[in-house]
C-alpha positions in Angstrom: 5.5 -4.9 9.9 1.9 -4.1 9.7 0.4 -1.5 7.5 -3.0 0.6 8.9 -4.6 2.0 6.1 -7.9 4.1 6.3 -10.0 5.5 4.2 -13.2 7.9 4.7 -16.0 9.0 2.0 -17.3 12.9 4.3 -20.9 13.9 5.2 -22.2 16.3 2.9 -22.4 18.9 5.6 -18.6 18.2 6.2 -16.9 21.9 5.8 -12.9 22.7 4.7 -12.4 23.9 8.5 -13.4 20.2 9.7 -10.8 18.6 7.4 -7.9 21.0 8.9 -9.3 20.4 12.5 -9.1 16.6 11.8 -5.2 16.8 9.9 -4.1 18.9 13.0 -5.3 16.2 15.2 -3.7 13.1 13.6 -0.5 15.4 12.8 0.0 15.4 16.4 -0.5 11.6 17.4 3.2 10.4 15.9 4.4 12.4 18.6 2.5 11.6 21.4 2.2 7.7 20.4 5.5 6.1 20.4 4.4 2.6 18.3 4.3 4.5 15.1 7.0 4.2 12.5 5.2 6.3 10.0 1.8 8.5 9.4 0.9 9.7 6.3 -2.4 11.3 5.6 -4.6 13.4 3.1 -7.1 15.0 0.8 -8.5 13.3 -2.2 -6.8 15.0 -5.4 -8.3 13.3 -7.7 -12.5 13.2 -7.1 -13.2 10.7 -9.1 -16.6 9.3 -8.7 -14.9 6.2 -6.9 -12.4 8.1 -4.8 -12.6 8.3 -1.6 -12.3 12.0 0.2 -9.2 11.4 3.0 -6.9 8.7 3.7 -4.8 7.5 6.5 -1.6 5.2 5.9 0.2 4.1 8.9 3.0 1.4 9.7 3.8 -0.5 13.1 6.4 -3.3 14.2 3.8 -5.8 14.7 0.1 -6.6 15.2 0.5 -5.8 19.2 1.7 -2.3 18.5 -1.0 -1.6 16.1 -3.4 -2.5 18.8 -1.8 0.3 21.3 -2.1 2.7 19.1 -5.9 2.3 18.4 -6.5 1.6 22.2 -4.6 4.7 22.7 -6.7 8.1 24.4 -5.1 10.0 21.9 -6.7 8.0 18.7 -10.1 7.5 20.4 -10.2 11.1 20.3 -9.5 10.9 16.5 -12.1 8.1 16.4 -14.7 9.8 18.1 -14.6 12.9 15.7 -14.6 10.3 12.5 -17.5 9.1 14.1 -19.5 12.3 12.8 -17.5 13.8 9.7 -17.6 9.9 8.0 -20.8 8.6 6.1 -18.7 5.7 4.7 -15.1 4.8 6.5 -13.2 1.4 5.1 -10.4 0.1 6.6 -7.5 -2.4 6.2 -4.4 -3.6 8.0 -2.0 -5.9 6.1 1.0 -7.8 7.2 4.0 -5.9 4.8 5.4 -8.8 2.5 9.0 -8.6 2.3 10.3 -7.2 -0.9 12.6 -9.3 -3.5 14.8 -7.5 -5.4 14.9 -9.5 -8.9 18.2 -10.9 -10.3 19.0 -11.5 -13.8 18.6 -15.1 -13.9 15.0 -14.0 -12.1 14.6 -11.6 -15.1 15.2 -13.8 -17.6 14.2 -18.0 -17.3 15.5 -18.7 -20.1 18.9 -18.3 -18.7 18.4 -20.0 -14.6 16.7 -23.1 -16.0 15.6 -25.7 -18.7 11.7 -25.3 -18.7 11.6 -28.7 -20.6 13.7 -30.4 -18.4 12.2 -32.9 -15.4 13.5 -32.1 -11.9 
C-alpha cells in the first residue's frame, strides 16, 4: 500500500470560503475515483509557527494506482486550484511498512535469547 500525503502552507489573501470550496472539492473525488482506499483531509488546529495550514492523507493498493488518481481530470481540477491558494505545498508518498505486532519474548530479550552467547 502507498500512502499520499500532502501538505499546504495558504497565501495570505487565502479567505475561509476558499478552504470550504477546496474541502467540497476533494470530499467528492473518493467517489468519483475508484483507486482510493481512504481520503482524509483538514484544517490546521494547532497554528503553531511550524504547522502547516491543510493536509491531505490518502492511501492506494500500489504505486500504479496512485498514478491514476493524480492523472485523473478530477484531481487536476484540485491541482489547478492548489496552484493559486498554495505559497508553500510539500508532498510525500511512502510505501506502508507492514506492522509487527510484538510478542513477549519480543518484549523482553532477556527471555528469547542469551546476549552473551555466540551463534
Amino acid at each position: 500500500m502507498i500512502t499520499h500525503v500532502v501538505m499546504m502552507k495558504f497565501k495570505p489573501e487565502v479567505t475561509p470560503e476558499d478552504i470550504d470550496d477546496l474541502s467540497a472539492l476533494l470530499e467528492g473525488l473518493p467517489d468519483r475515483i475508484d483507486e482510493i482506499q481512504s481520503y482524509d483531509f483538514g484544517r490546521d488546529i494547532v497554528r503553531s509557527d511550524r504547522s502547516y495550514d491543510f493536509a491531505l492523507v490518502s492511501v492506494f493498493a500500489n504505486l500504479d494506482t496512485l498514478k491514476h488518481y493524480q492523472a485523473h481530470p478530477d484531481h487536476q481540477v484540485v491541482v489547478k486550484k492548489l496552484g493559486g491558494m498554495c505559497a508553500h505545498l510539500a508532498a510525500v508518498d511512502y510505501e506502508n511498512a507492514p506492522y509487527h505486532q510484538p510478542s513477549d519474548a519480543d518484549s523482553d530479550p532477556w527471555k528469547s535469547r542469551n546476549l552473551f552467547q555466540r551463534p
